[in-house]
Backbone bond lengths (Angstrom), bond angles and torsions (degrees), N, CA, C in turn:
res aa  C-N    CA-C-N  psi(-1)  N-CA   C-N-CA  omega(-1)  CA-C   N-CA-C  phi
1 X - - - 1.456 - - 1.520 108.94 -
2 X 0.901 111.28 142.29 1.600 116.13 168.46 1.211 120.83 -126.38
3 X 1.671 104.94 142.58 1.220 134.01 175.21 1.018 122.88 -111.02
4 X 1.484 124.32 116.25 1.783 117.70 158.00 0.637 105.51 -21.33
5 X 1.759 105.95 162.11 1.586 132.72 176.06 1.689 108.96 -88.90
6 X 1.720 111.37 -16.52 1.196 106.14 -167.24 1.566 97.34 -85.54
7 X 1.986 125.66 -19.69 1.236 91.51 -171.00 1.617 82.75 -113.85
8 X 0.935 104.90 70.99 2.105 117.57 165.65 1.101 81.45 -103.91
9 X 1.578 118.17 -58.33 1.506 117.96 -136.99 1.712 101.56 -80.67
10 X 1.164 142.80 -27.43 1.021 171.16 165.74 1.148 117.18 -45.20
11 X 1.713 99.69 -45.51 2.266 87.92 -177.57 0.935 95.41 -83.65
12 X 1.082 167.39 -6.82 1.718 134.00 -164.33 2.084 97.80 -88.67
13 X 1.002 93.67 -43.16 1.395 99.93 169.00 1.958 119.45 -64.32
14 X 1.423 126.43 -43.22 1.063 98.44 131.65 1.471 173.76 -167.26
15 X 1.832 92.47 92.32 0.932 126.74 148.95 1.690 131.74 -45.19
16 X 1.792 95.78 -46.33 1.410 123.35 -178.61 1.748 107.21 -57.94
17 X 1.837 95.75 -36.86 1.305 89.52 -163.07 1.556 129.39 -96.97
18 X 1.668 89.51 -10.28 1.707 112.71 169.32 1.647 95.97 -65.43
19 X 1.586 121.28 -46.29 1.626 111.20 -158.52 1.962 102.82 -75.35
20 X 1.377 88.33 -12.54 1.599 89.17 -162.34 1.945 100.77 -81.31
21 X 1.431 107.43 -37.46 1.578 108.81 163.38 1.263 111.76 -49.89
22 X 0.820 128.00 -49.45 1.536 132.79 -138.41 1.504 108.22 -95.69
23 X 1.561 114.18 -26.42 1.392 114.09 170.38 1.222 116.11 -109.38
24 X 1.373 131.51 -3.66 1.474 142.12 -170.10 1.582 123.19 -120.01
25 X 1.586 110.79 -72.62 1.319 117.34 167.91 1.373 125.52 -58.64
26 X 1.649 123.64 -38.33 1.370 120.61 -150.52 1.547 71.31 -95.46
27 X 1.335 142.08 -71.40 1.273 104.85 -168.15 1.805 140.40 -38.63
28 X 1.057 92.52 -46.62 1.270 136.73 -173.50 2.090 93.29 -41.22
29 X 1.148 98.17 -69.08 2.020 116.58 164.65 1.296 110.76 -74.02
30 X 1.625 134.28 12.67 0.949 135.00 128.45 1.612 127.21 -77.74
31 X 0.922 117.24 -28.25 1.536 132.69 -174.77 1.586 102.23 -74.26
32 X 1.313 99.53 -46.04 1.619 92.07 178.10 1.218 119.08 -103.87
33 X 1.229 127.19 25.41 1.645 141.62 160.00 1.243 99.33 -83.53
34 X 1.396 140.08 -43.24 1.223 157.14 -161.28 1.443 117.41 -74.93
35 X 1.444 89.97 -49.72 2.020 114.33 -175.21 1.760 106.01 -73.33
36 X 1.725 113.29 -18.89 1.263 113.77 -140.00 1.745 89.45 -106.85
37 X 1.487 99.79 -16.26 1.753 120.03 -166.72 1.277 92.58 -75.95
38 X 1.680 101.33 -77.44 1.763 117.01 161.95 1.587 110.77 4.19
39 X 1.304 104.85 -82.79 1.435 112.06 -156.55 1.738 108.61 -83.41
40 X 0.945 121.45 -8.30 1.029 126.97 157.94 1.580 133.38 -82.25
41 X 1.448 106.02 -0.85 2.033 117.33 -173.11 1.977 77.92 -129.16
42 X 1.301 120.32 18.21 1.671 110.32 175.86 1.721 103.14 -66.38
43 X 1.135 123.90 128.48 1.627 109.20 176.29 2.014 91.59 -142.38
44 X 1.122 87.46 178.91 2.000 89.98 177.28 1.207 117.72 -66.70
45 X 1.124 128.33 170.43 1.569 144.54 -129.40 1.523 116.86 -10.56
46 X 1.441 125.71 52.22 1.405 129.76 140.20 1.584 111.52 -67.26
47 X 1.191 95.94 144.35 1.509 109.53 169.65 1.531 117.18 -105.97
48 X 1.374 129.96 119.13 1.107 146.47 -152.80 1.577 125.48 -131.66
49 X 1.464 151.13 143.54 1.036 143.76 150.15 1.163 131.71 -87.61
50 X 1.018 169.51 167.44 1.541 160.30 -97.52 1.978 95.38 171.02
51 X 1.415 117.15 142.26 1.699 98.36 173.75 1.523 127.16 -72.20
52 X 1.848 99.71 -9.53 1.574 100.44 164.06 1.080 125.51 -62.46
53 X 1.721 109.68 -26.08 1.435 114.55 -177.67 1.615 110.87 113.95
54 X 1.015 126.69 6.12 1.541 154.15 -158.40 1.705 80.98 -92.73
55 X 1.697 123.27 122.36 1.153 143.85 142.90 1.407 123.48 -67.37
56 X 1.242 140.42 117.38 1.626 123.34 166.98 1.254 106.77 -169.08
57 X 1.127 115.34 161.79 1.729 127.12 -150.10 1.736 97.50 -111.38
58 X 1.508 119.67 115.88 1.239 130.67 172.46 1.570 119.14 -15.76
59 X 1.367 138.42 113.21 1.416 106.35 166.15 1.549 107.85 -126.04
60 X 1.580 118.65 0.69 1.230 116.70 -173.02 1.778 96.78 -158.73
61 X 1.644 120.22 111.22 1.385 105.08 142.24 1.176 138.36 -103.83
62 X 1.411 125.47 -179.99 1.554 125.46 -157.52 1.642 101.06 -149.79
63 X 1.143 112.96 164.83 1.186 124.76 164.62 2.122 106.15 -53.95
64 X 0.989 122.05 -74.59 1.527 121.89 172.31 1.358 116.80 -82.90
65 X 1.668 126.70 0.95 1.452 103.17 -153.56 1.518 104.72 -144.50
66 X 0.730 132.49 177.17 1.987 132.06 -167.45 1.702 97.25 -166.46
67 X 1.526 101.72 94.25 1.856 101.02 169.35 1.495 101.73 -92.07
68 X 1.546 101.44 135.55 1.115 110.39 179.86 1.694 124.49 -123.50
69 X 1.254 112.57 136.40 1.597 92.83 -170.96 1.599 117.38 -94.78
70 X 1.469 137.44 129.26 0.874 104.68 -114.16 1.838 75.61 -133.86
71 X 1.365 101.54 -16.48 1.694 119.24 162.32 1.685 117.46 -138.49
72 X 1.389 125.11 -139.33 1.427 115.45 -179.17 1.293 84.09 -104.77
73 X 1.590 107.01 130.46 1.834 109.51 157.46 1.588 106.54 88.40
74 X 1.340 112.80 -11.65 1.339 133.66 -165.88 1.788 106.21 -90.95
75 X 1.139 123.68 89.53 1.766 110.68 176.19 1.751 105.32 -124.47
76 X 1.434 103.00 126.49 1.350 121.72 171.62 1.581 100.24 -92.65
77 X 1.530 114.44 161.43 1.295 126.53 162.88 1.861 110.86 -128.91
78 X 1.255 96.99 122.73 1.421 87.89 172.73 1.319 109.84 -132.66
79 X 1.287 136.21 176.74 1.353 134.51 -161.24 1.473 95.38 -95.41
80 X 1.559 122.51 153.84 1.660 121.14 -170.06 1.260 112.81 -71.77
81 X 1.163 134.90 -15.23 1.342 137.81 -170.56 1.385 107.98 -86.16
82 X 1.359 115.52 13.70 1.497 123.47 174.38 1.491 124.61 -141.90
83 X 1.538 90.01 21.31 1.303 116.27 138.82 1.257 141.33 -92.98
84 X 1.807 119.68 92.44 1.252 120.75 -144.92 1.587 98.86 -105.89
85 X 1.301 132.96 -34.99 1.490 126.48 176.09 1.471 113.37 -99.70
86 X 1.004 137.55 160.16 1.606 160.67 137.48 1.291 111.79 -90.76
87 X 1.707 114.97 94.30 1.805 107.67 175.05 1.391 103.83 -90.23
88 X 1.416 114.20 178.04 1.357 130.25 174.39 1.453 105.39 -77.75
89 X 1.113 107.97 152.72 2.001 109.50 -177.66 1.286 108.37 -73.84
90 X 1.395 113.29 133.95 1.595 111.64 172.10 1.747 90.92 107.08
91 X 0.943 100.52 6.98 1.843 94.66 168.07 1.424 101.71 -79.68
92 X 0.988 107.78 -93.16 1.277 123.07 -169.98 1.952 114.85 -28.70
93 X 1.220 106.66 -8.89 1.709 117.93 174.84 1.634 98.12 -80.71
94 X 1.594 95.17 -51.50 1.885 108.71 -151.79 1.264 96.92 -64.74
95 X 1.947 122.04 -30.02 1.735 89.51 -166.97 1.589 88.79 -83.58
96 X 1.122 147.51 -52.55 1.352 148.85 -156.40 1.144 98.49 -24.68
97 X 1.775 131.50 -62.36 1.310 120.81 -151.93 1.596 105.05 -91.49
């Protein structure tokens, strides 16, 4: 079979760019299909982490905002996009004790 010389020169480049989807981007738009689900199924008393690292248990969502309580009597508000984990319930008990 023959191939031009112009697309000889051509696959390795992409080649580069099929391997570069496939290990980088498509995950990559998986991660935030995921993050985007997340914060969108956020409802009250989920327990959550924050990317500061801030633990606290859902007590109010909003269109932009996620208050979280973060001790007794204690409620932070931070914007949802900084809500980076979804824990299982009963976290936030288990490390306390």
């Amino acid at each position: 079979m023959f191939i031009s010389q112009e697309i000889k020169n051509f696959l390795p480049l992409i080649v580069i760019f099929v391997v570069f989807y496939f290990m980088l981007i498509r995950p990559q738009m998986k991660r935030a299909k995921d993050q985007r689900n997340m914060l969108t199924a956020l409802q009250k008393g989920d327990e959550v982490v924050t990317t500061g690292g801030t633990l606290g248990k859902v007590v109010k969502v909003t269109e932009n905002y996620v208050s979280l309580e973060v001790a007794d009597n204690t409620v932070i508000h931070v914007q949802k996009p900084a809500v980076q984990t979804l824990l299982p319930k009963g976290t936030i008990k288990g490390i306390g004790s």
